[in-house]
TORRO-399929 format. One line per 2 residues: number of its first residue (from 0); their letters; for each residue x, z, y of C-alpha. Coordinates in steps of 0.001 Angstrom, whole numbers, padded with zeros to 6 digits, always signed. Last residue first. Layout:
TORRO-399929
NUM) A) X,Z,Y | ...
end
This chain:
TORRO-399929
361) XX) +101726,+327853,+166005 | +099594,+329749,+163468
359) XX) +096651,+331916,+164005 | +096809,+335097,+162101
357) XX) +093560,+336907,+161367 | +093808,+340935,+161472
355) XX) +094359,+343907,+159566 | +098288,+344469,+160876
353) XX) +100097,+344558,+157406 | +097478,+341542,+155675
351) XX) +097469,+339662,+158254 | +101608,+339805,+158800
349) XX) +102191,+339265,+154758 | +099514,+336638,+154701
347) XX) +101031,+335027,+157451 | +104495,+335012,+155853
345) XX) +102971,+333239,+152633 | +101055,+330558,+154618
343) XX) +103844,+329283,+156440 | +105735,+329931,+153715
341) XX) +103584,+327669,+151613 | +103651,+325004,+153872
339) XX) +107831,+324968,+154576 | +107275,+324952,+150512
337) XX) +105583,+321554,+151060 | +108067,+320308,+153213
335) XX) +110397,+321085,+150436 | +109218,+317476,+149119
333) XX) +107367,+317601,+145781 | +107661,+314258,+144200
331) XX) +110474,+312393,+145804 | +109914,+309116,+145031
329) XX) +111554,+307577,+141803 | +114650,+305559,+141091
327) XX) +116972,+306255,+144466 | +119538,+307821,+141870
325) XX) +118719,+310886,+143713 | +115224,+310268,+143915
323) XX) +115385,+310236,+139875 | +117728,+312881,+139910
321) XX) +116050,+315419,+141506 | +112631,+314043,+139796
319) XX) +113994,+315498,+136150 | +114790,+318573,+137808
317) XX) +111526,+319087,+139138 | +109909,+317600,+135759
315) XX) +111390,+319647,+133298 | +108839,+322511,+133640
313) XX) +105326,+320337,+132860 | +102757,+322748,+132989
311) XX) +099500,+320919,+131259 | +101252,+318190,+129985
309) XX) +102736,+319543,+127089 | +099516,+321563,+126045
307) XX) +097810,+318050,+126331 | +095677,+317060,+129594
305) XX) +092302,+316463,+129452 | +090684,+312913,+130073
303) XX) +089540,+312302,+133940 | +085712,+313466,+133859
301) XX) +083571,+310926,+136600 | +080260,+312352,+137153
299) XX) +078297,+309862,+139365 | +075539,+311317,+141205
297) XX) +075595,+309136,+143906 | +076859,+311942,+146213
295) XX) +080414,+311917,+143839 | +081574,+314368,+141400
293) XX) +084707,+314050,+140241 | +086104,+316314,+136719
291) XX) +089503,+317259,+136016 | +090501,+319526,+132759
289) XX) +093831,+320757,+131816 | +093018,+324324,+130783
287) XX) +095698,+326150,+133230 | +094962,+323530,+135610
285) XX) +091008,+323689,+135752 | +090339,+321380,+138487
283) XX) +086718,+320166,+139829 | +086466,+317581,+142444
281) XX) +083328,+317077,+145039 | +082076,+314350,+146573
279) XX) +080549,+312605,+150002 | +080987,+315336,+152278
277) XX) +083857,+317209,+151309 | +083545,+320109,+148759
275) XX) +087545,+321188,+146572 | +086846,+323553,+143744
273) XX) +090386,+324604,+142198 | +090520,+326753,+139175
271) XX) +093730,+328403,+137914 | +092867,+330759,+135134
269) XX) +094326,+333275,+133232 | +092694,+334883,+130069
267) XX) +093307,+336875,+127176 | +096631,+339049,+128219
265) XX) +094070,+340443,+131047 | +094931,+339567,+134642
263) XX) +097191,+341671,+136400 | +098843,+339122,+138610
261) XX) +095925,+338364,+140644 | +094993,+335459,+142794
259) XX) +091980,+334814,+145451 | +092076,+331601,+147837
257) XX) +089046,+330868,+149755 | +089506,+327912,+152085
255) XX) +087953,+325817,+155134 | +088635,+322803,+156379
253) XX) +089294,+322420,+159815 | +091437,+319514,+160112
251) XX) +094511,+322540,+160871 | +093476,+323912,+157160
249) XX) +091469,+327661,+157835 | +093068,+329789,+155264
247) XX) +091284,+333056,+153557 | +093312,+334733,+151651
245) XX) +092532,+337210,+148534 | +095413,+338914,+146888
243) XX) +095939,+341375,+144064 | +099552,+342636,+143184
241) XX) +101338,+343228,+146056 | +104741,+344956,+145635
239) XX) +105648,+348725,+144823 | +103195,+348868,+142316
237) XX) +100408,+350944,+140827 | +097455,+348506,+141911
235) XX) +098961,+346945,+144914 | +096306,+345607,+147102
233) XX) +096618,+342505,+149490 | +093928,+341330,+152174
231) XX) +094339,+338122,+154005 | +093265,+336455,+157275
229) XX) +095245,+333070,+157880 | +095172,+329973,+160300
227) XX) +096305,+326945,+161111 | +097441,+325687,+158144
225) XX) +099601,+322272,+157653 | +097108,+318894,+156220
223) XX) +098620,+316585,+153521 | +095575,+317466,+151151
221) XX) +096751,+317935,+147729 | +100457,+318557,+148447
219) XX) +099876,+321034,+150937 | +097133,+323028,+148731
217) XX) +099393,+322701,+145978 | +102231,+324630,+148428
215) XX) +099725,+326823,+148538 | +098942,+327919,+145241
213) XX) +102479,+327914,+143689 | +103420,+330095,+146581
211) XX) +100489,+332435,+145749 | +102680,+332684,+142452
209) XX) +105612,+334663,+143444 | +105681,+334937,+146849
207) XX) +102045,+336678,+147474 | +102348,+337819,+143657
205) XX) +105117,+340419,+144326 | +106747,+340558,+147682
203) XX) +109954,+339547,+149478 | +111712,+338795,+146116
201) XX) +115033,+340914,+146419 | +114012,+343105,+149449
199) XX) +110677,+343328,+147762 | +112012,+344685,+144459
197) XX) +109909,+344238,+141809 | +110415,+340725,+140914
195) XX) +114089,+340421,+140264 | +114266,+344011,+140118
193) XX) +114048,+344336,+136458 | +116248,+341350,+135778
191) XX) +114508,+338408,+134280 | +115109,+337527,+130267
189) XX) +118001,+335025,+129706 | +117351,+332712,+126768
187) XX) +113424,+333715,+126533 | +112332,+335467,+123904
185) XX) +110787,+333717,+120302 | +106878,+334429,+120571
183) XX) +105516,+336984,+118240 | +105040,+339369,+121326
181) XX) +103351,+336966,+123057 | +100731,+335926,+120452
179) XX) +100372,+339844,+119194 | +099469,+340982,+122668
177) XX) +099791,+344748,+123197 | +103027,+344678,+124770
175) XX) +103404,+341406,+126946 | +105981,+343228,+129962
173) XX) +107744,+345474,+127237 | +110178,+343488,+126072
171) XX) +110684,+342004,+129740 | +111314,+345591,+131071
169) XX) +108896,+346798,+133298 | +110033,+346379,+137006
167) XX) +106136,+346600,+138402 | +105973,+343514,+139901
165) XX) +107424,+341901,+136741 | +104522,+344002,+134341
163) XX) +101755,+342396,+136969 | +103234,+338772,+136292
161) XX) +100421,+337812,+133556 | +098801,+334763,+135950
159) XX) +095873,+334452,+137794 | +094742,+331564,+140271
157) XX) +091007,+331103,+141881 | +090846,+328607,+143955
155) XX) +087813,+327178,+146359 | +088516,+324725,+148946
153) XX) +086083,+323819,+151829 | +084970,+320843,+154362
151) XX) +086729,+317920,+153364 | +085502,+314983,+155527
149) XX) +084335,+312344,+152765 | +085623,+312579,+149074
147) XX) +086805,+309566,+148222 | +088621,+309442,+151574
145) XX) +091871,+308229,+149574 | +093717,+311470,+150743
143) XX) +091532,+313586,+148229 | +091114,+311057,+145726
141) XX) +094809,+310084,+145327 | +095811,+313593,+145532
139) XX) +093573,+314140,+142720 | +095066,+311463,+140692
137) XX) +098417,+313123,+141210 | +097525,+316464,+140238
135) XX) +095375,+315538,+137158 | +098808,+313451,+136061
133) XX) +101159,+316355,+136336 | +103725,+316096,+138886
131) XX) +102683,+318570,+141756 | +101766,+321115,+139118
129) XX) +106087,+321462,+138300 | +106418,+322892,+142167
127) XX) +110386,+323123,+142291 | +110148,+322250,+145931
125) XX) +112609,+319547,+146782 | +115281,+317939,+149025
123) XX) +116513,+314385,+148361 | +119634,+314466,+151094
121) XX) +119762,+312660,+154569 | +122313,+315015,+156267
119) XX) +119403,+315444,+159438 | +116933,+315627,+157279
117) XX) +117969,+317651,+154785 | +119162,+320193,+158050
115) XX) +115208,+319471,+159059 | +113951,+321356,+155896
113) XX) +116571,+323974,+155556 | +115486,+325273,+159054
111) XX) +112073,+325193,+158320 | +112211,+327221,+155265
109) XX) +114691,+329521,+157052 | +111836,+330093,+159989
107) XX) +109182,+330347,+157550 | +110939,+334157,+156013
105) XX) +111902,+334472,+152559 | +112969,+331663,+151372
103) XX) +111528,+328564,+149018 | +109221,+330968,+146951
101) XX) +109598,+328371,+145184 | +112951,+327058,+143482
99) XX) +114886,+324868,+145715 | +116082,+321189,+143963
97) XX) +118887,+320289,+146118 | +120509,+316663,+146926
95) XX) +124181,+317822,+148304 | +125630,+316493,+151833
93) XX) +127930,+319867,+152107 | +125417,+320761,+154633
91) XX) +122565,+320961,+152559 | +124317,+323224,+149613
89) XX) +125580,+326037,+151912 | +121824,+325610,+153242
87) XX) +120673,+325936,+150038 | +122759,+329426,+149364
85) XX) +121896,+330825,+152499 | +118468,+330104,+152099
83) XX) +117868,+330907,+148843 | +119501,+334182,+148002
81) XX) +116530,+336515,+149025 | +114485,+334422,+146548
79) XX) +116493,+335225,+143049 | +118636,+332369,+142205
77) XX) +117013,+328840,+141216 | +119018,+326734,+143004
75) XX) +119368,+323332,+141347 | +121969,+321263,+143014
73) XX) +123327,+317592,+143492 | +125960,+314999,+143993
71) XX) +129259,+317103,+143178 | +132321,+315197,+142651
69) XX) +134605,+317661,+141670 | +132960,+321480,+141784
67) XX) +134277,+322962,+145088 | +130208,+323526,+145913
65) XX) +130185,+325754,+142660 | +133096,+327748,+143688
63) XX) +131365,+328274,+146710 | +128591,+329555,+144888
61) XX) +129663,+332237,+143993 | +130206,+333819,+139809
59) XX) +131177,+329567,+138210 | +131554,+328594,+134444
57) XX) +132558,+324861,+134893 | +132354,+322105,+131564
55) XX) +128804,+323221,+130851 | +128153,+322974,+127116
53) XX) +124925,+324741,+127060 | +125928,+327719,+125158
51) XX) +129129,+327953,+126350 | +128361,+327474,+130037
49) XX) +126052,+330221,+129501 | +128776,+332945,+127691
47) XX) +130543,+331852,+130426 | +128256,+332958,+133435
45) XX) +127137,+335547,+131237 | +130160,+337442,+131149
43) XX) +131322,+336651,+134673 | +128234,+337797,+136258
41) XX) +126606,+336019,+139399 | +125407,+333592,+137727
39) XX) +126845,+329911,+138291 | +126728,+326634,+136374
37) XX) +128519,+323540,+136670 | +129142,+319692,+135544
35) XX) +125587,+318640,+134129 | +125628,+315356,+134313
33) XX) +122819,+313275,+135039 | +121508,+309822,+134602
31) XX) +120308,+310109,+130986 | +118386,+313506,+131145
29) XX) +118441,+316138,+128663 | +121286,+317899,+129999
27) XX) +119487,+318180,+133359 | +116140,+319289,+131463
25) XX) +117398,+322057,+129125 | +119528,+323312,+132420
23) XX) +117088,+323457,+134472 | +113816,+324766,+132551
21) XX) +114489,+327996,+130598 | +118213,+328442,+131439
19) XX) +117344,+328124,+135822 | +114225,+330205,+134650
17) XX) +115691,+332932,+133250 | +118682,+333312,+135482
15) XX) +121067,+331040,+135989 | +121602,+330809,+139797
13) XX) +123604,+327617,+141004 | +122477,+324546,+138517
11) XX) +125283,+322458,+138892 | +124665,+318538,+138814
9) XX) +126636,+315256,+138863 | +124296,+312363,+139433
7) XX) +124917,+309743,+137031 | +125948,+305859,+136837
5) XX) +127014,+305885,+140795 | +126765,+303099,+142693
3) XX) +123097,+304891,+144643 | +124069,+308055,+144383
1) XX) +125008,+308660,+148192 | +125474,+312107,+149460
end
């Protein structure tokens, strides 16, 4: 759909959970060339008692009321995962610019599939990836695809986060217990439903899809390369869904890399560290902490200056870049190519990981 005469895009945000209210909405209504004309959960209650609270003209249960929405230009879906694809695609081949939340789909196949029907209507189409726009993750990019580093020859991350209560359906209230900072924290808007995350028909796993997808659509965006191959191990811990993962991912230049993540990390700590070696230099990430540091064979250390708390996860930005590119004002920051990468790397986990053995990809 072409934006390009038009003053603002006209949004809906389809799926208004607790991050569609925590990020999407704030961030449409914030922004100066968008409306926000609709908004759908799948509960009649809440859908209005939403569009109340945010001052959304439409209060919408299916998303086909949504798509009837007057004027339509764009779309957030952030619905639970198993509701993606059929939803997007609905979206897609109406002509709509969609923000997708990650994990993009369930399966690499519907990834792919919504991918080349963006193409083929000409739409913006993004990953809601908010690392891909922070200014550590751009510079890096820079460097890495720049050649500053020489050949890359391995990637190191390490990436925790306090999900471990969501994979095991424990009730928001009770998912931080024990930590006076999050418990003194003012909720969320809309808390997640106990199966949201729990529920593998629902999510299609538990940190593999939830925040491994984070990981390697990062590794996508970092280096431009697609994987070739995967060998993973996932354990549980006392839930349904995986819980601690540890891939290793050959990159199709060859480039190696050593992914571990955990969603049971201690209420103290979580880190996100990313170690990328080529031959002439190395880089250094901390992304939770907001630090960057270059190393180069001449024995240059280069540190980039640290991020602020703001800066460090910045939520707004996917929807803020929707209708930027949508307005044809600003690239589009974290194609959904990059989630077609992370599924890629997500499903062949899942198949390693079930059938103890390395996965070479197509």
């Amino acid at each position: 759909m072409d934006t390009s005469t038009n003053s603002k895009v006209r949004c809906a945000v389809i799926g208004a959970g607790w991050w569609g209210c925590e990020a999407h909405l704030p961030a449409l209504l914030k922004h100066p060339g968008a409306e926000l004309v609709a908004v759908q959960t799948r509960d009649g209650d809440d859908a209005r008692r939403i569009a109340a609270d945010f001052g959304v003209p439409v209060a919408c249960t299916t998303v086909e009321e949504v798509l009837a929405a007057d004027g339509l230009d764009a779309v957030v879906v952030s619905s639970t995962p198993h509701l993606h694809y059929r939803q997007t695609r609905a979206a897609l081949d109406r002509g709509l610019h969609v923000l997708i939340e990650k994990p993009m789909t369930i399966t690499a196949a519907e990834a792919e599939d919504l991918v080349s029907l963006a193409k083929k209507r000409d739409v913006q189409f993004l990953i809601s990836c908010p690392w891909h726009y922070t200014a550590h993750g751009i510079d890096a990019r820079k460097l890495v695809r720049s050649g500053a580093l020489g050949r890359l020859k391995m990637i190191s991350v390490l990436m925790t986060n306090f999900s471990a209560g969501l994979y095991r359906g424990i009730p928001w209230d009770q998912v931080f217990r024990g930590s006076a900072a999050f418990e003194q924290a003012a909720p969320p808007y809309q808390k997640p439903g106990q199966t949201s995350y729990s529920n593998p028909a629902v999510a299609g796993g538990g940190q593999i899809y939830c925040q491994v997808s984070h990981v390697a659509a990062y590794l996508g965006f970092l280096t431009g390369r697609r994987p070739a191959e995967v060998f993973a191990r996932f354990d549980n811990g006392d839930a349904g869904v995986d819980v601690h993962d540890t891939l290793s991912i050959k990159l199709d230049d060859g480039t190696l890399v050593a992914l571990a993540s955990t969603g049971a990390t201690m209420l103290t700590e979580r880190n996100y560290e990313v170690r990328i070696y080529g031959t002439e230099g190395m880089l250094f990430m901390e992304l939770w902490k907001g630090r960057m540091t270059f190393h180069a064979r001449d024995e240059e250390v280069r540190p980039y200056p640290d991020l602020t708390e703001e800066e460090i996860y910045p939520m707004f930005a996917p929807a803020n870049n929707l209708v930027d590119a949508a307005l044809g004002e600003a690239p589009n920051g974290s194609p959904a190519g990059l989630g077609v990468f992370a599924m890629q790397v997500i499903e062949a986990a899942c198949r390693s990981a079930r059938d103890n053995r390395n996965i070479v990809l197509e």
